[in-house]
Structures are given as C-alpha cells and as structure tokens.
C-alpha positions as CSV (number, residue, x, y, z in Angstrom):
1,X,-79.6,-24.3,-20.8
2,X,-82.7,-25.3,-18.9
3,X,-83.3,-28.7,-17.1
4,X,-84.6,-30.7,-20.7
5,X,-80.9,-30.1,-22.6
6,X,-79.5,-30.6,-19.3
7,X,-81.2,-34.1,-19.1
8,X,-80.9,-34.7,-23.0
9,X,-77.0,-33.8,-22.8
10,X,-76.3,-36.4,-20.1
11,X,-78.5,-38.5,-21.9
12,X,-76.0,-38.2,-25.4
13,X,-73.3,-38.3,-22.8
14,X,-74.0,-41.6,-21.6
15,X,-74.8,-43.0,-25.0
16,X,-71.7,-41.9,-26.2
17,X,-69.9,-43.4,-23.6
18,X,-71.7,-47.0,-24.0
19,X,-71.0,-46.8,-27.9
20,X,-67.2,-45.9,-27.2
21,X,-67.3,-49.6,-24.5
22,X,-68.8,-51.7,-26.8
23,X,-66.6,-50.8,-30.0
24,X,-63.6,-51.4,-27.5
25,X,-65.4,-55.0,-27.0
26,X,-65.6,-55.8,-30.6
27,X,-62.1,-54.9,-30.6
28,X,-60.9,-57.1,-28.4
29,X,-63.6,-59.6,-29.5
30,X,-62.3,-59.5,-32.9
31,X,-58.6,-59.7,-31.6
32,X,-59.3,-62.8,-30.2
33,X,-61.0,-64.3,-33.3
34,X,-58.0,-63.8,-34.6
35,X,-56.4,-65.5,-32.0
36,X,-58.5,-68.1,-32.3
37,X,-58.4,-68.4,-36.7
38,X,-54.4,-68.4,-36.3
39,X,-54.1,-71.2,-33.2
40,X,-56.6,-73.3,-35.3
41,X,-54.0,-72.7,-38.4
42,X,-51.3,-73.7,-36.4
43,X,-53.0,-77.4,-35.2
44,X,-54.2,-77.9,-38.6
45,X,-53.0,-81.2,-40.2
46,X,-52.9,-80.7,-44.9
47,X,-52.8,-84.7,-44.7
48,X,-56.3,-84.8,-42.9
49,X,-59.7,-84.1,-43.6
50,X,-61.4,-81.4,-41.6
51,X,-63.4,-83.9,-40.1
52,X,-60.8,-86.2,-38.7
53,X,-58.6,-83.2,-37.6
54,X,-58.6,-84.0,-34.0
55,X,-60.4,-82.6,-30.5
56,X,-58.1,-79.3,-30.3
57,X,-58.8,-78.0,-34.2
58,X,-62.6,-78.6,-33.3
59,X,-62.7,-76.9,-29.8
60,X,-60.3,-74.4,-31.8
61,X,-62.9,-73.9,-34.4
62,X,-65.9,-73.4,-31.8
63,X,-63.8,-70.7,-30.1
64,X,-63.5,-68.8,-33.4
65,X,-67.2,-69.2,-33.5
66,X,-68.6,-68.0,-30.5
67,X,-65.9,-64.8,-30.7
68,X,-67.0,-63.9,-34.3
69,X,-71.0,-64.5,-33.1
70,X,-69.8,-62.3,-30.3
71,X,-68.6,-59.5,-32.9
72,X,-71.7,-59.6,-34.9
73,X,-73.9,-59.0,-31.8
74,X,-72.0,-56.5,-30.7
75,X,-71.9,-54.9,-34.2
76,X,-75.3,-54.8,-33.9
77,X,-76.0,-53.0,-30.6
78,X,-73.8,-50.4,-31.3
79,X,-75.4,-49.6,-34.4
80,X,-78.9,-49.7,-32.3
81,X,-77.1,-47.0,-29.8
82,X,-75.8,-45.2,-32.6
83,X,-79.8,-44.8,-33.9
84,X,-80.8,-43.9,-30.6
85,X,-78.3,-41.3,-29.9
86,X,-78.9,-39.8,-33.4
87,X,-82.4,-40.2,-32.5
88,X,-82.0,-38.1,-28.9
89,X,-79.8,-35.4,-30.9
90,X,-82.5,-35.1,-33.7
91,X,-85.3,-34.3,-30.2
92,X,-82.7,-32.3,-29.1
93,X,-83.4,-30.4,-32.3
94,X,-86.9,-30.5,-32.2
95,X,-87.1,-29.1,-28.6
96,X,-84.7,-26.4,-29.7
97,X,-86.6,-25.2,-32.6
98,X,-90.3,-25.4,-31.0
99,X,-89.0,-23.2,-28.0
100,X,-87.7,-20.7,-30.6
101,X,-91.1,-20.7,-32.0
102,X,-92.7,-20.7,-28.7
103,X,-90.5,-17.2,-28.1
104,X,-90.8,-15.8,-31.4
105,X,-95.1,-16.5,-30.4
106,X,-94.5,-14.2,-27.4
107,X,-92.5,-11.6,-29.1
108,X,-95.6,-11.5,-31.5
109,X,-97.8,-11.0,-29.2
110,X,-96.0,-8.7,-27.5
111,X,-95.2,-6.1,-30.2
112,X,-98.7,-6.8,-31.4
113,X,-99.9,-5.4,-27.5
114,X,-97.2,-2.8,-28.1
115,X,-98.9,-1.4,-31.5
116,X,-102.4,-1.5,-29.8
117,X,-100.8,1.0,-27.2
118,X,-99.6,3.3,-29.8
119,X,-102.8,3.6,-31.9
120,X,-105.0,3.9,-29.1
C-alpha cells in the first residue's frame, strides 16, 4: 500500500467514524422527540382547544420541534458523508485501476524492449 491508499484509508476511516456519531445523534435526537410527543400527550387537556392548552403543552410542543428539526438536519449530513465517503471509495478505485494501467504501460514496454533484443 503506498502513501495515497494510506491517506485515502484514514480518510474512509474517519468518515466512517463521523457517519457512525451522527446516526447515534439522531438516535438519541429522535428518542427525545419522543420524549417530547408523549410528555405533550400527557399535559394535553380533550376539553380544550390547542390554542388555549396552556404554557407547558406549548413549550412542550416547541421541544418536539426543535428535536424533530434536529433529526432532519442530521438526516441530512449523514447522507452528505455517506456521498462523500462513497465518493473517496469510488477515487480509491480510480487510483487503483490507473496504476494498474500505469504498470501494465511498463510491462509493454518492457517486453516490447525485450523483443527488440531478440530480433536484433
């Protein structure tokens, strides 16, 4: 392994890592909405409107809100380091194939200088 697939392993490494942390935030993120949905349940009055439910049900409600926005942005950066990892294996790929070429150019011109030799 030479120093690029060292750099591009640590570089899949490390994504791999961050996309591992942020889908145990949008677990706990989405634990707490949860949380959130079932404490709002519990304060929530059948003989009121949702308007007139009270302070606690609204502050309740905003929670639920900001850990659900929370989710979706996180949702969304993990797909973003899921593309970006896929796109560092796919160069990993690319690198791996032109060196093969790049060796299979020298063997070609090496048995090519090899046949000159024998017909001379």
């Amino acid at each position: 392994m030479d120093h690029v697939e060292i750099a591009v392993s640590a570089v899949a490494s490390k994504l791999e890592s961050v996309i591992r942390e942020l889908r145990g935030l949008m677990q706990a993120e989405d634990i707490a909405r949860c949380d959130a949905f079932d404490r709002a349940e519990a304060v929530y009055d059948n003989n009121k409107t949702v308007e007139t439910q009270g302070v606690e049900f609204i502050r309740i409600g905003e929670e639920y809100q900001l850990h659900r926005t929370a989710f979706e942005k996180l949702e969304s950066v993990v797909q973003a380091a899921g593309i970006a990892h896929d796109a560092v294996q796919l160069a990993r790929e690319r690198y791996r194939a032109s060196r093969q070429k790049g060796e299979l150019v020298k063997l070609l011109g090496l048995f090519e200088g090899q046949d000159k030799k024998t017909k001379e």
